[in-house]
N, C-alpha and C positions, 0 to 999 in steps of 0.2 A: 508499861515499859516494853512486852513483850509484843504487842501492838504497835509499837513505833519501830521496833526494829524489824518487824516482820513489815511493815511499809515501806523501811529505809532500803531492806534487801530485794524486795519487788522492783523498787524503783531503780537500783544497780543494774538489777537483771532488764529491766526494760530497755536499760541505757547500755547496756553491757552488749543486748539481741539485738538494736538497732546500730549499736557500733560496729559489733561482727556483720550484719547484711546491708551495712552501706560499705565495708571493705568488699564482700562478695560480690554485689554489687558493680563495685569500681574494677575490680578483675575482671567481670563479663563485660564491661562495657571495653576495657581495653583489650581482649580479646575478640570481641567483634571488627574494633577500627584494626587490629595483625591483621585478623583474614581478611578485607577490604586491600590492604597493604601489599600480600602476596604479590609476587612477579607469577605471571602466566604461564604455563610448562607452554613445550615449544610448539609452532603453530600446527606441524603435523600430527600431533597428539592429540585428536580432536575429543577422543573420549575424558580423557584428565582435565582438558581446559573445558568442558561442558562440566564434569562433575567440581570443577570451582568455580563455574558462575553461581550454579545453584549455594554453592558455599555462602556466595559472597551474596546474593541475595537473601537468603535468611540470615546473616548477619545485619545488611540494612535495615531488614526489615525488625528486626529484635531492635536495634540502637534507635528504630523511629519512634517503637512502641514504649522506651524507656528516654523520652524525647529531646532524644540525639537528633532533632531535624534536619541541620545541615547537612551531616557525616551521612547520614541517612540516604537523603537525597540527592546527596552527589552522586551517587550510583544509579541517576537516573539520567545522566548527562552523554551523548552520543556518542559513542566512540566507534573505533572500526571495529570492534567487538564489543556488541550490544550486549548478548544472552544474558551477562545477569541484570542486564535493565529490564529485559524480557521477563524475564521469572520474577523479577518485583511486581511487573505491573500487571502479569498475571494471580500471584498469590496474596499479594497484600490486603484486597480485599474481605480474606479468609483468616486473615489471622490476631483480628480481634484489636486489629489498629483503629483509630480513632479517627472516622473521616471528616470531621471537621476541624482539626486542625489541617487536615489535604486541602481542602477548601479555603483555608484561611491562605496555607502556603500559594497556592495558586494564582489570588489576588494582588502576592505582592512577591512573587518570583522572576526576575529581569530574563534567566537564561529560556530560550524560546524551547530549545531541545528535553529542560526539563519541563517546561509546562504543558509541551505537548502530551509526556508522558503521565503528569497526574491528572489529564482529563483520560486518556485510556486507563489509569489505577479508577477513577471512580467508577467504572463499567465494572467492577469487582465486588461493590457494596450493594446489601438489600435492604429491605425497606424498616429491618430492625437497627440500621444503621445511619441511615440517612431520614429525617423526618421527613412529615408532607410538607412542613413550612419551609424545613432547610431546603427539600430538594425544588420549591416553589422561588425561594430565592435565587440560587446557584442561577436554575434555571432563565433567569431575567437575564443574569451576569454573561451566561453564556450566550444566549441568543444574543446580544449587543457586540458580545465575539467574532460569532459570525458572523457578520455583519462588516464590522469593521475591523479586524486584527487584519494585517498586514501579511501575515505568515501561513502558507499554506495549508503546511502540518497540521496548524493550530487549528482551523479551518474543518479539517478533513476530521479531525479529533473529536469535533465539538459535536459533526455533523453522523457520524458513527454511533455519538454516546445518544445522543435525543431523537434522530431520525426514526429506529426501528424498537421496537418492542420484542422484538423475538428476531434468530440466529437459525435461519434454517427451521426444521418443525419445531424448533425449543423455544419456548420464553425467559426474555432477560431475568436477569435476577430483580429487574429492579425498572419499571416500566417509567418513558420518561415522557410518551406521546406526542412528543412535536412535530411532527410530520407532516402537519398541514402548514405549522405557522412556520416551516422551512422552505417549504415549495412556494408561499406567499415571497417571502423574504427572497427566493430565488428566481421569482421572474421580478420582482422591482431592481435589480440589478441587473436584471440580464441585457448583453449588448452593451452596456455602459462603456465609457473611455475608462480603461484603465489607468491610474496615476501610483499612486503610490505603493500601492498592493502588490505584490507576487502572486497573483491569481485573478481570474475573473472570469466571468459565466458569456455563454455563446445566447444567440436569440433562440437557442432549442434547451437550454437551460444546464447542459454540460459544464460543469468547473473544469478549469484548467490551470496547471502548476504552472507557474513562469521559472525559468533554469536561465540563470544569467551568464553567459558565455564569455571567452568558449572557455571550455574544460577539460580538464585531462585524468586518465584514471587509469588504472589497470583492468580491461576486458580480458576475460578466460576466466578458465580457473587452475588452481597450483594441479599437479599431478599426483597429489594425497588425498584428493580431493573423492569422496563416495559415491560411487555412478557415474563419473566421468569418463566419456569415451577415450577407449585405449589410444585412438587417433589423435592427432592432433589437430581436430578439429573446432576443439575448445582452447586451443594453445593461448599461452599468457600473452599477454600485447600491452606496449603502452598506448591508447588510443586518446586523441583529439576530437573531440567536437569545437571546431572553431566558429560556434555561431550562441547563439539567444535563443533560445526556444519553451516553447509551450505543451504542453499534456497532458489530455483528459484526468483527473482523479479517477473517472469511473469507465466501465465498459460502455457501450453503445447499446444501449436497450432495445426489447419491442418496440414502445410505446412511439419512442425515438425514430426510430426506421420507418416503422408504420407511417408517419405523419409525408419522410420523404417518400415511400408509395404511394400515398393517397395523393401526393401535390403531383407523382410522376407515373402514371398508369400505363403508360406505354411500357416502363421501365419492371412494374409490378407486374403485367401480364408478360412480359418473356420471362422473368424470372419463374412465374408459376409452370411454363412453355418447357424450360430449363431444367426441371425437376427440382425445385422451389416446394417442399409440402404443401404447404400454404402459409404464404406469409404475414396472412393476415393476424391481431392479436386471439383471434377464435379458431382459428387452425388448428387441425385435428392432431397435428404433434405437438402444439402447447399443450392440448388437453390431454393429450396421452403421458405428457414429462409432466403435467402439472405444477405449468410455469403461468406468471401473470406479466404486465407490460413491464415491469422492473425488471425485470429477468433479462438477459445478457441475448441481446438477438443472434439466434445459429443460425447453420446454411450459410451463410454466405460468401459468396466468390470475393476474391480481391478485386474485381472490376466492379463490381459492386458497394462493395467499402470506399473506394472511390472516386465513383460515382455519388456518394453520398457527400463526401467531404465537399465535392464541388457544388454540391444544390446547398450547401451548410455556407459555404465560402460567399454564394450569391444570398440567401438568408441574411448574413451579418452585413453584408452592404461592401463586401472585399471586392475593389475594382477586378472586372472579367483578367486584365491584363496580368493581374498576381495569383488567378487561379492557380492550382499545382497540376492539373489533367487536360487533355480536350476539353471539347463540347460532350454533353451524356452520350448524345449515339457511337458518338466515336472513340467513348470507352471499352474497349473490349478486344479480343483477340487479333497481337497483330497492330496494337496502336505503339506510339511512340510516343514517349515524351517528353517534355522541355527539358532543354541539358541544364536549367536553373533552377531546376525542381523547389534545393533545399535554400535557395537565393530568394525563392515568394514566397509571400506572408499569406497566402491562400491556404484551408485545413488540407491536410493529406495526413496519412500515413506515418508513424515511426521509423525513422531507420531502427537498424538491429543495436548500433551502438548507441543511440538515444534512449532505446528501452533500457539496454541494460543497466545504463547509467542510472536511470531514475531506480530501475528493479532494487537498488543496494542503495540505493538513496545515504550516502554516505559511510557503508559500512565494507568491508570485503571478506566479511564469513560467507559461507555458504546460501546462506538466506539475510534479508535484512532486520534480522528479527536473533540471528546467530545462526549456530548448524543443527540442532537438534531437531531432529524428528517430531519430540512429542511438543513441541511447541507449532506446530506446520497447522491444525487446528483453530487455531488463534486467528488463521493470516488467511488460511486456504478454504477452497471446497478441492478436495483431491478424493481417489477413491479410496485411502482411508478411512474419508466420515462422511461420503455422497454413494459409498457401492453400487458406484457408477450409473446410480439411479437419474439423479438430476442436476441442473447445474441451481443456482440459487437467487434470490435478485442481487442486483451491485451492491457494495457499499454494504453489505450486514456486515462481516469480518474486518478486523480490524486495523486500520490503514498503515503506512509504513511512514518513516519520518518526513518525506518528501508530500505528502499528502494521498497517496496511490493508492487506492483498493484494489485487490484479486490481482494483484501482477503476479499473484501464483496460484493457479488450479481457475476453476470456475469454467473458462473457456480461452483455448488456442488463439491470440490475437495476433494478426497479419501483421508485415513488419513491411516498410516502404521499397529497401534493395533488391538487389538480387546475392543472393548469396555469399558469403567471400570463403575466402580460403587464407588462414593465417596458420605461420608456424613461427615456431617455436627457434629464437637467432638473434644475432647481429644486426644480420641484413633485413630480418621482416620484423622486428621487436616493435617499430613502430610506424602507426597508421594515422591519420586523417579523414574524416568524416566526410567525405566530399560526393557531388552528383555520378553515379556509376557512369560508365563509358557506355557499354551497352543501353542503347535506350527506347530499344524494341521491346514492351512487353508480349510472352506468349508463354504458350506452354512449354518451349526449347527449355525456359529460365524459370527454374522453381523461386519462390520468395519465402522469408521467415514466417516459421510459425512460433509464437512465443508463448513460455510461460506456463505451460503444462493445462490442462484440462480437469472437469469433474471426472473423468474416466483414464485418466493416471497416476501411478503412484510418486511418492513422495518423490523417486530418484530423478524424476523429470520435472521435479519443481524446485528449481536450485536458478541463482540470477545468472549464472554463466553457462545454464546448456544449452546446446545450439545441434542442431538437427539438420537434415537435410530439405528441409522444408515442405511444401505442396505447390504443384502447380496452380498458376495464378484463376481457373475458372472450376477448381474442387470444388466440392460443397463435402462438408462433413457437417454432422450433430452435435459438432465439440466444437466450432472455430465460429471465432467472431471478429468484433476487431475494435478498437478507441481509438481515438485522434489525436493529431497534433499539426503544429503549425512553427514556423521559424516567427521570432520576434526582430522586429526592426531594430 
C-alpha cells in the first residue's frame, strides 16, 4: 500500500513539475513575442534603439530555439532598420540553435529577404553542428542557387558562405571549399543574355546587381546622425535615379586590371611612367601589403578606372557607339565626355547617388547592417580590424541585402560625377540623377571617393558620407574603384 502511494505521489509531482514548466514555459515564450512587439524609441536615440535590437534578437533567437520558427524568423525580414536582423544572423549560430531545421526553413521559405539572411545565419555554425553529410547536401542545394535564383542578395549570400574558407588571416568556423566549382560555374555564365535574373556576370567574370528603375530614396543623412559633417554637405535630399541600372557585387581586383594591362601595354607602361608601383600582380607593393590577385586593385587614377570600363564595354561586344568614354588615348587630362554618359549602356563608373542607393540597399540606418559600430566587422575591412595594415580580397565579408561586398572600408571607390553641393530646403530638397553640365574632366573638378578605406575609421564608413573628393589623376594606396553600367 505504501508502495503505490509513494508511486501515485511521484507521479502527481511529475505531472504537477511539468504542469508548472509548461506554464513557465508559456510566460517566456509570451515574453519574447512583447519584446519583438515593442515600438522603437525615437530615431535620434541611437543608443536605446541599438540596445533593443539586441533585445529583440535574443528574444528571436530563444523563441527559434524553443521552436517558435515563424515568430522567430520574422525578425529576419528587411526593414529600414535592420540591426536586430543583424545580430540574429550574427549570433545565432552560437547559441546552441539547431541548424537543420535553418536548412530545412531555407528550402521552403517564399520571402527572398529572409532567405538571404539564413544563408548569412549558416556562416555562424561549425562543424559540431552542421555534419559532413548535411553540409555535403546544403552544399549541392546551394550551388544550383547560384546558378539559377533570380535574386541577387541570394546570389551574393550563397557566394560569401562557400567561396572563401578563411576572413582575412582567420579561418571560418566552418570550411565549405567551393571556390573552384564557383569560378567553374562563373565563366559558363559569363557574357550570357540576361532574361530573367537581376544579375549577371561580365566576359571578365564580375557579377553585377540589376536595380530596376528609376528610384527615389532619401540621400544624406539626418543631422543626429555620428560623424557627420557639421556642413551641409551631407544634407538630406529627396533624390531620383530615373534610370535601370547595373553594379559590380565586388571591387575591381588585381587579377582583373592585370588582364586589361596585359591586352593594353601602352596604357601599363605610362601608368608604371606615372608613378604606378608596379602594376603588375608581383609588384613589390603587393608584396610588401601582402596582397594576392583577389585583392581590391590600388593606385589607381580615375582615367584609369575608365579606361578600363571601356576595354570591358569592347570585351562584352557593347557597340563602340554606347561606349561611356573616348578612345583609351584620349582618356586623360582635359577630355570631355559625352553629355549621355548615363543614356549608354557602355560600363563606366558609379554616380554618387547610384552608390549610395545600393550602399543602404534598402535600409536608412547609418549602415546597411543598422548603426552600431561593433557590427562594422561583419561588413568591413576598416582600421578597426586591418590597423591600417592591409586591404583584404573582395567578397570575404559579408554582403548587404542588395548583393554588395566592401561598400564599406576595404578600399576608396571612384564615383562617375563631379561633386555636387546639396542643402538642406524647399528649394534643393529634391534632385535628379541626370548627366552633369560640366563635362570637361580635369583636375579643376575633383570626383567621389566612396566608402571609406582599410585605413579609416568607422566614422567614414557610414552610406551617407560624402567628402570632397580627389582629383581625377591621384593615386593613393587606399582607392580603387567597381563598375557599373545603365540597363536599357
Amino acid at each position: 500500500m505504501e508502495k503505490k502511494l509513494l508511486v501515485i505521489t511521484a507521479v502527481c509531482c511529475c505531472v504537477l513539475i511539468t504542469s508548472v514548466m509548461a506554464q513557465t514555459n508559456a510566460a517566456l515564450i509570451a515574453k519574447w513575442k512583447s519584446v519583438l512587439n515593442e515600438p522603437p524609441p525615437p530615431a535620434n536615440n541611437l543608443a536605446a534603439r541599438n540596445e533593443q535590437s539586441k533585445q529583440k534578437a535574443q528574444a528571436a533567437i530563444q523563441l527559434y530555439r524553443n521552436r517558435k520558427y515563424n515568430e522567430a524568423l520574422a525578425v529576419l525580414k528587411l526593414t529600414e532598420d535592420p540591426a536586430a536582423r543583424s545580430y540574429f544572423i550574427r549570433d545565432l549560430g552560437t547559441s546552441g540553435a539547431s541548424a537543420q531545421q535553418l536548412i530545412h526553413q531555407l528550402t521552403i521559405m517564399k520571402d527572398r529577404s529572409v532567405r538571404r539572411a539564413i544563408i548569412l545565419c549558416l556562416g555562424g555554425f561549425d562543424s559540431t553542428a552542421i555534419t559532413r553529410a548535411e553540409q555535403r547536401s546544403l552544399t549541392n542545394y546551394l550551388l544550383q542557387q547560384y546558378r539559377d535564383e533570380p535574386d541577387p542578395g541570394i546570389h551574393s549570400a550563397i557566394d560569401w558562405l562557400l567561396r572563401y574558407d578563411q576572413e582575412g588571416l582567420h579561418p571560418r568556423k566552418l570550411g565549405w571549399h567551393q571556390n573552384d566549382v564557383l569560378q567553374k560555374i562563373d565563366s559558363e555564365i559569363a557574357n550570357k543574355i540576361r532574361t530573367t535574373k537581376n544579375w549577371f556576370c561580365t566576359s571578365q567574370g564580375q557579377t553585377l546587381a540589376v536595380i530596376n528603375g528609376p528610384v527615389n530614396y532619401m540621400m544624406g543623412t539626418p543631422d543626429y546622425e555620428p560623424g557627420r559633417d557639421k556642413t551641409e554637405v551631407e544634407a538630406l535630399h529627396h533624390e531620383q535615379i530615373p534610370r535601370s541600372f547595373a553594379i559590380a557585387t565586388k571591387e575591381v581586383t588585381v587579377a582583373q586590371f592585370q588582364r586589361f594591362l596585359d591586352a593594353n601595354p601602352d596604357v601599363k607602361n605610362l601608368a608604371k611612367t606615372a608613378g604606378l608601383k608596379d602594376p603588375s600582380r608581383d609588384g613589390a607593393w603587393m608584396q610588401r601589403l601582402g596582397l594576392d590577385e583577389n585583392a581590391p586593385q590600388l593606385f589607381v587614377t580615375w582615367f584609369e578606372a575608365a579606361q578600363y570600363c571601356n576595354w570591358l564595354s569592347e570585351q562584352d561586344g557593347i557597340p563602340e557607339s554606347q561606349w561611356c568614354y573616348p578612345t583609351l588615348k584620349e582618356i586623360k587630362e582635359g577630355m570631355t565626355l559625352p553629355g549621355s554618359c548615363l543614356h549608354r549602356t557602355g560600363y563606366r563608373l558609379p554616380t554618387e547617388a547610384e552608390w549610395q542607393y545600393v550602399c543602404r540597399s534598402g535600409t536608412t540606418t547609418m549602415r546597411s547592417f543598422g548603426d552600431a559600430e561593433e557590427l562594422l566587422s561583419e561588413y568591413a575591412w576598416f582600421s578597426g580590424n586591418t590597423f591600417n595594415q592591409r586591404p583584404f580580397p573582395v567578397g570575404q565579408l559579408k554582403p548587404n541585402d542588395f548583393g554588395l561586398f566592401d561598400m564599406y572600408g576595404n578600399v576608396w571607390e571612384w564615383g562617375q560625377d563631379l561633386i555636387k553641393s546639396y542643402k538642406t530646403g524647399p528649394k534643393d530638397s529634391g534632385w535628379v540623377d541626370r548627366d552633369d553640365e560640366q563635362l570637361v574632366v580635369s583636375k579643376d573638378f575633383k570626383r567621389p571617393r566612396l566608402g571609406g578605406s582599410y585605413t579609416y575609421s568607422a566614422d567614414y564608413l557610414r552610406s551617407g558620407y560624402r567628402n570632397e573628393g580627389y582629383i581625377p589623376d591621384e593615386r593613393r594606396d587606399n582607392v580603387g574603384f567597381r563598375i557599373a553600367k545603365t540597363i536599357e
